[in-house]
C-alpha positions as a printed NumPy array, in Angstrom:
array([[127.193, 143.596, 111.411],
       [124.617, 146.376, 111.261],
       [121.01 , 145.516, 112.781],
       [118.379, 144.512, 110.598],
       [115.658, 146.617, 110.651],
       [112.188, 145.466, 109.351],
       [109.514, 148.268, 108.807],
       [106.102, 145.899, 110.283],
       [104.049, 149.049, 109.072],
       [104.44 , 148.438, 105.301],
       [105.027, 144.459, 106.158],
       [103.116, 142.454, 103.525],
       [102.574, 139.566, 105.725],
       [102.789, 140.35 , 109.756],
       [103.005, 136.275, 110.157],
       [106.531, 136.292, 108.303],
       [107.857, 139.086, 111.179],
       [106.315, 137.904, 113.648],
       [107.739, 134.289, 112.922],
       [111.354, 135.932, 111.64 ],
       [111.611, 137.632, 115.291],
       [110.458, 134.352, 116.581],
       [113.142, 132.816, 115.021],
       [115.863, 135.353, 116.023],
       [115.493, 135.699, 119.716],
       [114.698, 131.346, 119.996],
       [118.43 , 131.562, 118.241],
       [120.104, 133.922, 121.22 ],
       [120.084, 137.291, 119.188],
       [118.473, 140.447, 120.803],
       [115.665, 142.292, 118.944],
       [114.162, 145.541, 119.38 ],
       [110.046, 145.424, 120.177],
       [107.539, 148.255, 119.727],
       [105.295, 148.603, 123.044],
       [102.851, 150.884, 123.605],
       [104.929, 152.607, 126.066],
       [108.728, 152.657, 124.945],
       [110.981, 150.402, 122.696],
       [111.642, 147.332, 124.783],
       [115.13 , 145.019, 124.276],
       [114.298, 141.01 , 124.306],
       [116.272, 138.309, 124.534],
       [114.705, 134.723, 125.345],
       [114.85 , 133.53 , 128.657],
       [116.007, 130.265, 128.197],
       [119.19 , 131.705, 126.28 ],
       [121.729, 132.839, 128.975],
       [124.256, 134.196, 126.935],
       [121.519, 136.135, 125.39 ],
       [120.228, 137.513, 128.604],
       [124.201, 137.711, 129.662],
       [124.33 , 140.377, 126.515],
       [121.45 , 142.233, 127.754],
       [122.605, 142.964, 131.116],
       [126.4  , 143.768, 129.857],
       [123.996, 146.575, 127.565],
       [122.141, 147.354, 129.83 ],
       [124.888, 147.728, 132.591],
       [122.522, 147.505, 135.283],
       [124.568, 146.336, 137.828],
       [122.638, 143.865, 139.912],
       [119.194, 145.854, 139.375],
       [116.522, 142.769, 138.786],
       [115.437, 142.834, 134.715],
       [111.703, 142.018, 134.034],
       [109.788, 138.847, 132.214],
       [108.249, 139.521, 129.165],
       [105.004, 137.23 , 129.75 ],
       [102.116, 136.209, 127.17 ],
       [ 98.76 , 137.08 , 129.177],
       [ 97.777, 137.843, 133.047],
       [ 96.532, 134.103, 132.665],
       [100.377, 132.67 , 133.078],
       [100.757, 135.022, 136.315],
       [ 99.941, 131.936, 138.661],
       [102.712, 130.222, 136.641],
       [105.422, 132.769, 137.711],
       [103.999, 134.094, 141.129],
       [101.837, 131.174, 142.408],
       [101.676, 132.85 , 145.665],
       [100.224, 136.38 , 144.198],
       [ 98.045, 138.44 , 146.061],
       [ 94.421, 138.512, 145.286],
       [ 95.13 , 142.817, 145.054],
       [ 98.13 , 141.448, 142.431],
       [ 96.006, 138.944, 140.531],
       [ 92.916, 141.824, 140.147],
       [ 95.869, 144.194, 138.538],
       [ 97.331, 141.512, 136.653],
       [ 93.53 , 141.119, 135.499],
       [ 92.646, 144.887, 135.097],
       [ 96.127, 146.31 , 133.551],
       [ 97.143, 143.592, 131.187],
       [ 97.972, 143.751, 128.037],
       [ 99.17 , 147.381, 129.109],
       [101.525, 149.595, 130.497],
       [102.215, 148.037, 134.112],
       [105.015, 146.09 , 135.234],
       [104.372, 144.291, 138.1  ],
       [107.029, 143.007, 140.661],
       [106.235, 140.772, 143.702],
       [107.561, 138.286, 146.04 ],
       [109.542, 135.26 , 144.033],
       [109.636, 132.381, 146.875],
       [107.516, 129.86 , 145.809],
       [109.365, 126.629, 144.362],
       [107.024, 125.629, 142.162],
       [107.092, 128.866, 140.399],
       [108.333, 128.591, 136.294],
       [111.184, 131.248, 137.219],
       [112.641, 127.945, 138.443],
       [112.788, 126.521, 135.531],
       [114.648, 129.28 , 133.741],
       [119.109, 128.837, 133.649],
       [120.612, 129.445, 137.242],
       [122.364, 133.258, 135.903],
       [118.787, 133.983, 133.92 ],
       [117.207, 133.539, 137.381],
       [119.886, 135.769, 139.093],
       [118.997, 138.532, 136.591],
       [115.302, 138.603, 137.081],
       [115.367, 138.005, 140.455],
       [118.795, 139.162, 142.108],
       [116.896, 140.343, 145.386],
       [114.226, 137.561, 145.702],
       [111.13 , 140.076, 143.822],
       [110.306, 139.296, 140.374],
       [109.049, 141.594, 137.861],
       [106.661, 140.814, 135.198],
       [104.881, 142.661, 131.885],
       [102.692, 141.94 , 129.211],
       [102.822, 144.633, 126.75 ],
       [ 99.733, 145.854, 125.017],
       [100.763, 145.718, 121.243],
       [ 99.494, 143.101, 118.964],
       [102.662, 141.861, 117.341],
       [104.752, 141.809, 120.26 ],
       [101.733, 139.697, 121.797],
       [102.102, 137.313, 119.247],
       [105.476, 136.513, 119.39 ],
       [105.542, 136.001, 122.951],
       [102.442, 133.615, 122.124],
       [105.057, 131.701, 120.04 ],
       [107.901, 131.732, 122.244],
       [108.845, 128.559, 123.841],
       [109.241, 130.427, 127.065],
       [109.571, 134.085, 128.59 ],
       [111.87 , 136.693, 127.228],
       [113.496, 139.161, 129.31 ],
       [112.892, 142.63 , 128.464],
       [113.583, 145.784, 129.202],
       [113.848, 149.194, 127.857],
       [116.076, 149.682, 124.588],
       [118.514, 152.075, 125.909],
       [121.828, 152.072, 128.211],
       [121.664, 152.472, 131.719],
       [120.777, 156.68 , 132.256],
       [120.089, 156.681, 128.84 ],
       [117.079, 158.838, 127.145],
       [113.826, 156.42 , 127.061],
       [113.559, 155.172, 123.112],
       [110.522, 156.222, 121.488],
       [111.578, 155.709, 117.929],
       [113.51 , 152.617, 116.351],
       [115.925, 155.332, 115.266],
       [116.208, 155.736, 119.093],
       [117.027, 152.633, 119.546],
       [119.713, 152.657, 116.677],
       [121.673, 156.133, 117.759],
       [121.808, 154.43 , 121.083],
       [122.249, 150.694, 121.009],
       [123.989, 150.357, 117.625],
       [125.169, 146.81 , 116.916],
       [124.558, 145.897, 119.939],
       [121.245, 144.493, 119.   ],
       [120.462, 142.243, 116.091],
       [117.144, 143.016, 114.995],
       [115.007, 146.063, 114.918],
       [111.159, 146.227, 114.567],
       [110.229, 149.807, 113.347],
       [106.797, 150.542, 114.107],
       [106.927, 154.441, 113.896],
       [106.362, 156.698, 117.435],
       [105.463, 154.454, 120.389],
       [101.891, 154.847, 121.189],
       [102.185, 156.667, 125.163],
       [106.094, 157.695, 124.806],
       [106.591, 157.242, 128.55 ],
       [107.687, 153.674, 130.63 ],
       [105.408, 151.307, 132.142],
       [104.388, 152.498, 135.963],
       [106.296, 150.032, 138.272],
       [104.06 , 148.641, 140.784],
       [105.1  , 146.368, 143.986],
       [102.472, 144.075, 145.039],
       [102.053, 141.62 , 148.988],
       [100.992, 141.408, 151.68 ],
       [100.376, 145.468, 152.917],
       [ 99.298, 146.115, 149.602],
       [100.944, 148.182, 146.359],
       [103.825, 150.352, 146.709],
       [104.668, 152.398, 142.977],
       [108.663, 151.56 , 142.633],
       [108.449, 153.982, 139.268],
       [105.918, 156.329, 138.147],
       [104.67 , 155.804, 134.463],
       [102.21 , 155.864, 132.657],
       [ 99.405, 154.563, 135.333],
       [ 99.226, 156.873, 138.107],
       [ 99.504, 155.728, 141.511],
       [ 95.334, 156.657, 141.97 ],
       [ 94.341, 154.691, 139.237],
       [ 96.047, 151.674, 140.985],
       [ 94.569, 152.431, 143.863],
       [ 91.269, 152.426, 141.906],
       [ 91.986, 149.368, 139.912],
       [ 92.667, 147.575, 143.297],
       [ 89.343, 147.05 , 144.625],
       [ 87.443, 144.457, 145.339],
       [ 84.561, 144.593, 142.581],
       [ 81.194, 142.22 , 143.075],
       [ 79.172, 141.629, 140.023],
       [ 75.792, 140.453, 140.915],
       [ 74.165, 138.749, 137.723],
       [ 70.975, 138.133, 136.779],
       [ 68.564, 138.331, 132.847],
       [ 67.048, 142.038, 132.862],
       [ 68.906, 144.067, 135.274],
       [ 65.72 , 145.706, 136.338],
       [ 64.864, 143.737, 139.436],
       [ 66.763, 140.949, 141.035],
       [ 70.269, 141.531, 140.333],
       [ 69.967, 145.764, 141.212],
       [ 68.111, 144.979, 144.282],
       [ 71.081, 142.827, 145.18 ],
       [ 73.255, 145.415, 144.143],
       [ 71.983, 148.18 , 146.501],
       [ 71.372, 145.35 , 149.695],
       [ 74.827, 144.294, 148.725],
       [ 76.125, 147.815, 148.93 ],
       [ 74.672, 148.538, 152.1  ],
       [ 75.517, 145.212, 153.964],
       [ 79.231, 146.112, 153.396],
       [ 78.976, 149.215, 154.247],
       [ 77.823, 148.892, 157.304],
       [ 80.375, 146.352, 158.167],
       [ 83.303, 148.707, 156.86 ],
       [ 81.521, 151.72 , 159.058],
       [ 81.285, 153.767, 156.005],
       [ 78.427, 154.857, 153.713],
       [ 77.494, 153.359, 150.485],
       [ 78.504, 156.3  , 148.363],
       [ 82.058, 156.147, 150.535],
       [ 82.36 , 151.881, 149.633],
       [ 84.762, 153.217, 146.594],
       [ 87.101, 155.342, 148.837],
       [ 87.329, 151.624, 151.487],
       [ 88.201, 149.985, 147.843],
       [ 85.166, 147.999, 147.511],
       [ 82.926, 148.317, 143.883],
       [ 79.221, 146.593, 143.996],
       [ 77.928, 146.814, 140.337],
       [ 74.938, 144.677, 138.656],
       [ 74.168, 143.589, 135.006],
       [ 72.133, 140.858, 133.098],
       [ 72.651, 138.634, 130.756],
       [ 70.094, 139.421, 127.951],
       [ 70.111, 143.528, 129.669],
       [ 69.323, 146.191, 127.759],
       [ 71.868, 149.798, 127.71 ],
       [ 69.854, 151.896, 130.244],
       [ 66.382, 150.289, 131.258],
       [ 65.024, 151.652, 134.22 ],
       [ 63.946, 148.947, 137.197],
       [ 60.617, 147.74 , 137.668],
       [ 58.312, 150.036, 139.649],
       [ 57.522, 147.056, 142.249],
       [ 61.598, 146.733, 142.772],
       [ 62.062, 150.109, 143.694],
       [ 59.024, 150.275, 145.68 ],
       [ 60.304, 147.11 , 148.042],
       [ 64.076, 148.412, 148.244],
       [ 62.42 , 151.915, 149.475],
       [ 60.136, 149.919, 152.261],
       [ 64.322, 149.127, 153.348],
       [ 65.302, 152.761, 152.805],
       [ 67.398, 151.762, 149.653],
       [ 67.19 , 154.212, 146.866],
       [ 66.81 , 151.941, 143.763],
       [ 64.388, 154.685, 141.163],
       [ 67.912, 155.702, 139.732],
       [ 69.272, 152.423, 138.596],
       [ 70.043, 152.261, 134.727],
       [ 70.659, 148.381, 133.232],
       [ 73.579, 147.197, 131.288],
       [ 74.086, 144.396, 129.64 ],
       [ 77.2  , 141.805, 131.19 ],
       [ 80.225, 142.622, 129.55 ],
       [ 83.731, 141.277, 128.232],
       [ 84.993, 144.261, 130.357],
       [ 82.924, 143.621, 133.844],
       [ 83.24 , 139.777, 133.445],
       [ 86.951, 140.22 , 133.631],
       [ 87.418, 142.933, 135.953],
       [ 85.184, 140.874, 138.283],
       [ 86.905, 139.581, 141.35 ],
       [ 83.528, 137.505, 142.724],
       [ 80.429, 137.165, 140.158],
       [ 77.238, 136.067, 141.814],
       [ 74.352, 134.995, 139.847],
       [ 70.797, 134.539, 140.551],
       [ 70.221, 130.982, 138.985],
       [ 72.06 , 128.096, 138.063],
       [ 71.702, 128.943, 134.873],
       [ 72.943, 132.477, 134.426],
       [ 76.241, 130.735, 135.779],
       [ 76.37 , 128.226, 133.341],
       [ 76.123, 131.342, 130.371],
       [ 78.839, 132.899, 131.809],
       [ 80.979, 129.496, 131.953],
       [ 80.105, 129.11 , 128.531],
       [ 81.135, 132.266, 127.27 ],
       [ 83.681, 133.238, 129.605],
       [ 85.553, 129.99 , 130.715],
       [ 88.369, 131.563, 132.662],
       [ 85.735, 133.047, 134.629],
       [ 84.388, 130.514, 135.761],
       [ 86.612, 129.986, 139.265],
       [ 85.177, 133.533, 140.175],
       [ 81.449, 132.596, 139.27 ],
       [ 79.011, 131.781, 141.934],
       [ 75.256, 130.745, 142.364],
       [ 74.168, 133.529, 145.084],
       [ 72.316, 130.881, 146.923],
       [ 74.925, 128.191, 148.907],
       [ 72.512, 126.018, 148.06 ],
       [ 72.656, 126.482, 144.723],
       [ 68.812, 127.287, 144.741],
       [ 67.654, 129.658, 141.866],
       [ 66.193, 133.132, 143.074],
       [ 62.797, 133.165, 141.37 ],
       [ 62.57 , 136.103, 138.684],
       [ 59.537, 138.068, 140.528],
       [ 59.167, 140.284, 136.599],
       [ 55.627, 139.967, 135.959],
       [ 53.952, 139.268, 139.073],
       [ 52.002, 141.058, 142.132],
       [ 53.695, 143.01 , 145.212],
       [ 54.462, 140.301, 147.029],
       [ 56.348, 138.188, 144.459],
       [ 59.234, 141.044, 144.537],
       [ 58.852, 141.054, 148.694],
       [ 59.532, 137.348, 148.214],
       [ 62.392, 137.847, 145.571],
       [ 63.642, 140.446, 147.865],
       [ 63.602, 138.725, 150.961],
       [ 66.03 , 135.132, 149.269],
       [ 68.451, 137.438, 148.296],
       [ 68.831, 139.444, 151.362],
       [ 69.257, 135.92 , 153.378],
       [ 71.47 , 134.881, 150.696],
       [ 73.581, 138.165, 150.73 ],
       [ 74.062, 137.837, 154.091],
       [ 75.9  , 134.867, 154.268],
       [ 77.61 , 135.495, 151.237],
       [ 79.054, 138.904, 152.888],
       [ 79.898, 137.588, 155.924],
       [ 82.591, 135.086, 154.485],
       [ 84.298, 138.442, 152.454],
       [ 87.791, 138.971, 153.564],
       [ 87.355, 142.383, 153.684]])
């Protein structure tokens, strides 16, 4: 029986697909997805025979087939011993065109849950390989799936990569059940292939993330958080830069090439303010260049790139809970205490010395515990 192919760009109701694919993989048929990178071929997870047709397709003889996952949230859930380098990719590059693989040891991990021969086809040589593809629909089917599908790309083994659903027909034929036709994929090219532990990341297959931009994506970034941007939060920021410098043996300007990012932002910030005279005056009593400094308000993007967010009060942490829950494991009060430091905006000289002086103690206790 031919495939059916469903056209989702003149779909009258995206629900009715979405639920209709749903439908088809939860009852052990494989369907054709639109990524952003190439046609992928899913099967559910929980379906051996399914996953048994994929790899007969697929003819991949023994080579480990990746999880289709619904956000970098359910990482934990399949790799509870990740990496913190793994986690900040899983953070940074998902939805989107990276497949991580790591270590799959840990027995509390939901690849243990999955049928004995599904496990033996994700995981054949004890790594485990995991995606969440950046395109909407796809997104929410796996949102509605019971559990993981495996998926992979819809072509044989040495086969062209399929950019087209007509791709996927010339080459898979009735060997898959359902097509969803979504015109040329967005980047045409696989997902890069990245290897993440102990020693760090190790690119198994080039794609469409070079192996720099990992590199870049890698580092440790500290958000320091305060209401303007203008004063306490940037003179943290350029302390913070130096205090970890100097630990590395490297300059500031050189803490990106080490893989470290310091950045600053506030909370009610405007787009390019320029710090208070009296804040640039005390950082350049410490030889700290702080007259080029341009605000910005906190961010969707920084809050979740952010490996360790440190605010300057109580309640700046209790905004960012607010707004962004799932950051709130990463969120910190500077102060161990969890004293506020005083917002010197407004006052003489020696209210920013003051100001200045908290969150250089602070820092330095804070920067001493990094595992850099």
């Amino acid at each position: 029986m031919p495939p059916l192919v469903i056209d989702i760009r003149s779909a009258e109701d995206s629900r009715d697909v979405v639920h209709r694919a749903v439908q088809a993989l939860a009852e052990g048929q494989l369907v054709a997805l639109p990524t952003e990178t190439v046609y992928g071929l899913a099967a559910s997870a929980l379906n051996e025979d399914a996953v048994a047709r994929i790899v007969e397709v697929k003819n991949r003889g023994g080579k480990a087939l990746a999880l289709g996952i619904r956000s970098p949230d359910d990482v934990m859930d399949y790799l509870p011993d990740l990496t913190p380098l793994g986690r900040r990719l899983a953070r940074r590059c998902w939805p989107g065109p990276v497949t991580l693989v790591a270590e799959d040891c840990h027995p509390e991990s939901l690849v243990r849950q999955l049928p004995r021969s599904v496990q033996e086809a994700v995981a054949p040589t004890g790594t485990i390989g995991l995606r969440v593809p950046a395109h909407p629909m796809v997104l929410d089917i796996l949102r509605m799936m019971m559990g993981p599908v495996v998926l992979t790309s819809a072509n044989p083994k040495g086969g062209p990569d399929p950019v087209t659903a007509d791709a996927v027909l010339d080459s898979l034929g009735d060997d898959v059940q359902m097509v969803l036709d979504d015109g040329p994929s967005r980047l045409g090219q696989p997902s890069t292939v990245v290897k993440v532990g102990a020693k760090g990341l190790e690119v198994l297959r080039p794609g469409v993330v070079s192996a720099q931009t990992l590199t870049r994506l890698s580092s440790l970034m500290i958000l320091l958080v305060c209401t303007g941007n203008t004063c306490r939060s940037p003179m943290a920021e350029v302390m913070c830069r130096k205090m970890i410098a100097d630990r590395i043996g490297c300059t500031s300007d050189e803490l990106g090439d080490h893989g470290v990012i310091v950045m600053s932002a506030g909370l009610s910030a405007m787009m390019g303010g320029r710090p208070s005279a009296e804040a640039v005056d005390v950082m350049a009593r410490l030889g700290l260049n702080l007259a080029d400094h341009e605000s910005q308000p906190l961010t969707t993007q920084l809050v979740r790139h952010a490996d360790i967010i440190w605010t300057m009060t109580r309640s700046h942490r209790q905004a960012i809970a607010s707004h962004w829950p799932e950051a709130l494991s990463r969120t910190f009060v500077l102060a161990q205490d969890q004293t506020d430091v005083s917002d010197p905006i407004g006052g003489p000289l020696t209210a920013y010395e003051t100001c200045a002086e908290q969150i250089k103690g602070e820092l330095e206790r804070r920067v001493a515990e990094l595992d850099l």
